[in-house]
N, C-alpha and C positions, 0 to 999 in steps of 0.2 A: 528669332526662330527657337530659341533652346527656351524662354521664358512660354512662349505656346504650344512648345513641347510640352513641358511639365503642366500646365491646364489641362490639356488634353489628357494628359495622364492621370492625375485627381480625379478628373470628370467620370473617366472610366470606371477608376475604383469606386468612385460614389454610385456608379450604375451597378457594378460586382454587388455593393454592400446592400442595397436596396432591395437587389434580387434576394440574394442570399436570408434576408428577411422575409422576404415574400417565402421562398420555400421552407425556412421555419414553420412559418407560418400554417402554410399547408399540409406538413408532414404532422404538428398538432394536431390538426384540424382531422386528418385520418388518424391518427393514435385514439381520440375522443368519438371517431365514430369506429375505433377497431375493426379499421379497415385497413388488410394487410396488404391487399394489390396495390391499392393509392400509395401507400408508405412508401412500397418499394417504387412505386414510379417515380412519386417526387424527389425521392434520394437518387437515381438515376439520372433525370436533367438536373439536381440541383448541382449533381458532380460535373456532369459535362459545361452546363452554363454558367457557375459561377465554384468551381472548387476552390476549396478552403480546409480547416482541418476540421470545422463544426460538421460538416459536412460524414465524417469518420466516425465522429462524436455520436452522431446520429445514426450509426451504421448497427453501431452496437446497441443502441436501443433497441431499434429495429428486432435485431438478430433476438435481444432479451426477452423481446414479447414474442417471438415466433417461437422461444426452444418452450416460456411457457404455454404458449397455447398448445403445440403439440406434444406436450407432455400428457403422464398420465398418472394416474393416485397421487396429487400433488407433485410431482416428481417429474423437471423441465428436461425435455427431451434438447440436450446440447449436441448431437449429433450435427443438428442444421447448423450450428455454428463455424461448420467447418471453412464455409469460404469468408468468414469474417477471421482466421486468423492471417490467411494473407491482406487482408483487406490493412489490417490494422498494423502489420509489419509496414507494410509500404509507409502507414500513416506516421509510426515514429520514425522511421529513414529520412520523410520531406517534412515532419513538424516536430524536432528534436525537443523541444523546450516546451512541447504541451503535456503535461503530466497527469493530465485524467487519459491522457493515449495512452500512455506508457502502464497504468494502472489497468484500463479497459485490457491492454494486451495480456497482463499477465493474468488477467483474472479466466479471459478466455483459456490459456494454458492449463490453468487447472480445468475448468469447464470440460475440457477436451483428453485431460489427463497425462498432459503434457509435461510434466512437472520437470521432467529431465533441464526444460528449458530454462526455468525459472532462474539458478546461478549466474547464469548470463547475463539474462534478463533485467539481474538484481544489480548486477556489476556494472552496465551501462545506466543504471539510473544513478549512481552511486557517483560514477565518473563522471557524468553529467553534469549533476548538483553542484559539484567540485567546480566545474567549470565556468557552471555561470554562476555559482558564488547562493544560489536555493533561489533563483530568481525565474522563476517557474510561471508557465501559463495554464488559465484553463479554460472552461468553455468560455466562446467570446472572446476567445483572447484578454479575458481580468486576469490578474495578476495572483496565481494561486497563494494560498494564506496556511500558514496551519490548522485555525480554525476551522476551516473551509474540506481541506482535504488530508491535511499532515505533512512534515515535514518529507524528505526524502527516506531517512532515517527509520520514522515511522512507518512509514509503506515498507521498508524491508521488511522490518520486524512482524509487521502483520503478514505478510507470506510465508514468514519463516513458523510465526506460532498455526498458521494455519496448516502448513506440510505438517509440522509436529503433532498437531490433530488427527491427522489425514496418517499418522503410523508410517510417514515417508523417509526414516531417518535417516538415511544418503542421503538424500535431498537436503536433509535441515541440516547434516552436515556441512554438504557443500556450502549453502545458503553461508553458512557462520562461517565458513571459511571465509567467500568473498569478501563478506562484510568488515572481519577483522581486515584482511588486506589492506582495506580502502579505509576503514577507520579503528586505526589499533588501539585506542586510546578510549573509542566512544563505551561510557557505560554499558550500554543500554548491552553491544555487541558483546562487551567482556563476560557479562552477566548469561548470555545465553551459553557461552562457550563452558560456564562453570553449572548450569542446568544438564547439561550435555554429559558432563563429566559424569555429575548426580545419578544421571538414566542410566548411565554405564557402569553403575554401581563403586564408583572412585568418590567416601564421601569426606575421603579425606583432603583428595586432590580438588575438591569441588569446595571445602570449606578454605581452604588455603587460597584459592582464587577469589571468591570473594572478600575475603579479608584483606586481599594486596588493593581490589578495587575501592574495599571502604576506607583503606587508607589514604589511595590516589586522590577518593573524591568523593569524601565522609557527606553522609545526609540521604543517599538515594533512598525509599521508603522502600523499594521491590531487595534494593541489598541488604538491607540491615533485615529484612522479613526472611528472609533467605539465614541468614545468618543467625538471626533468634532459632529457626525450625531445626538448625542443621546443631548449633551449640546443645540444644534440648535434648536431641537426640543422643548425641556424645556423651551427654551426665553432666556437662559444663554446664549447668545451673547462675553459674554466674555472670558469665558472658551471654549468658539465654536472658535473663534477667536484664541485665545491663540495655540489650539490642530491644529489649521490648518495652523498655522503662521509658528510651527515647522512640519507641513511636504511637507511644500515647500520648506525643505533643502532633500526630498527624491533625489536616485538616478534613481525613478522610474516616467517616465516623466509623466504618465497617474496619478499616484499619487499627483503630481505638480497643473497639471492641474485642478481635482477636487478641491485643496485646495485653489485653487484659486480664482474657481468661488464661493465655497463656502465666500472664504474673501466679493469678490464682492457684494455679496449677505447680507453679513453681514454690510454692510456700513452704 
């Protein structure tokens, strides 16, 4: 009984996974005729007959092409996105581990001007990561890659330079707050914390900070670049010198190039 159990059960899933292709398939098939009624119907039974998290995945396309078509002078009307931010909560509550959900969500946040949320937001991706070790999914359920989409890590930070675009600086606040929390140690976070200082007109406090990180964990190109700009500033000519001598061994030619004219500069 228990061995015809488990067939039956396979069988099923192979029938779920079939479907679930077929409504792929069909929701393309209206995306290439820009057909927004179709989209939404097929996203409708694909949920009820065969839910999955692609399914979500698709929710927010959907919603992507609807805020652009009813936008106007270039300018995507995200008001309609408003029932995909519940849409997409529920989606990372029952599929924890798919990390284009968790990305679609916070992007909706901003979308929406939600930005309050995003600390949260940022903390449960963070604690996540931690948990399953960055062993992440994405459409399809493949197996997310940095490549592909970026670490955990990475997605913070791209939120966080975005609020700080967006003139949200509580927000990018908070953002650095979490992120230190969760990874006191990670370059990438300490560096913004000493950006932070910079805005706030501390460039003392902000050269002292990176300097403790290039000691921790000498070679970062964005610290030692930091750290060239802020020694120049100071009249430290020599330690400006020093920070720019080593990143004219970058592989990154625009990098080269600044440190170069900076040298020249410093003659």
């Amino acid at each position: 009984m228990k061995r015809t159990t488990i067939v039956l059960v396979m069988a099923l899933l192979g029938i779920v996974m079939l479907q679930a292709q077929n409504y792929e398939e069909q929701f393309n098939q209206a995306i290439d005729a820009d057909d927004f009624d179709k989209m939404r119907d097929v996203l409708v039974q694909w949920d009820a007959y065969a839910p999955c998290a692609d399914v979500y995945s698709n929710w927010f396309t959907y919603y992507s092409l609807l805020a652009d078509k009813n936008g106007a002078n270039g300018q995507p009307d995200y008001s309609v996105q408003l029932p995909l931010a519940d849409k997409l909560r529920t989606a990372v509550e029952m599929y924890p581990n798919r990390l284009d959900l968790r990305s679609n969500e916070m992007n909706v946040m901003i979308n929406l001007e939600r930005y309050n949320l995003l600390p949260d937001a940022i903390r449960d991706l963070l604690q996540y990561d931690t948990k399953i070790a960055g062993e992440w999914l994405t459409y399809a359920n493949d197996p997310g890659t940095p490549e592909r989409m970026g670490t955990a890590e990475e997605i913070a930070q791209e939120y966080f330079a975005a609020m700080y675009d967006y003139g949200q600086r509580d927000v990018v606040r908070q953002i650095n707050e979490v992120c230190l929390a969760e990874r006191p140690n990670s370059v990438v976070f300490r560096t913004d914390r000493a950006v932070l200082m910079l805005a706030d007109g501390d460039a003392e406090g902000s050269l002292a900070a990176l300097q403790a990180i290039d000691n921790d964990s000498p070679g970062d190109e964005v610290v030692m670049s930091n750290l060239a700009y802020l020694y120049e500033k100071k009249g430290d000519a020599d330690n400006a010198r020093k920070y720019n001598q080593k990143l004219l061994g970058s592989d990154n030619e625009t990098v080269r190039q600044q440190a170069q004219a900076a040298l020249d500069r410093l003659k």
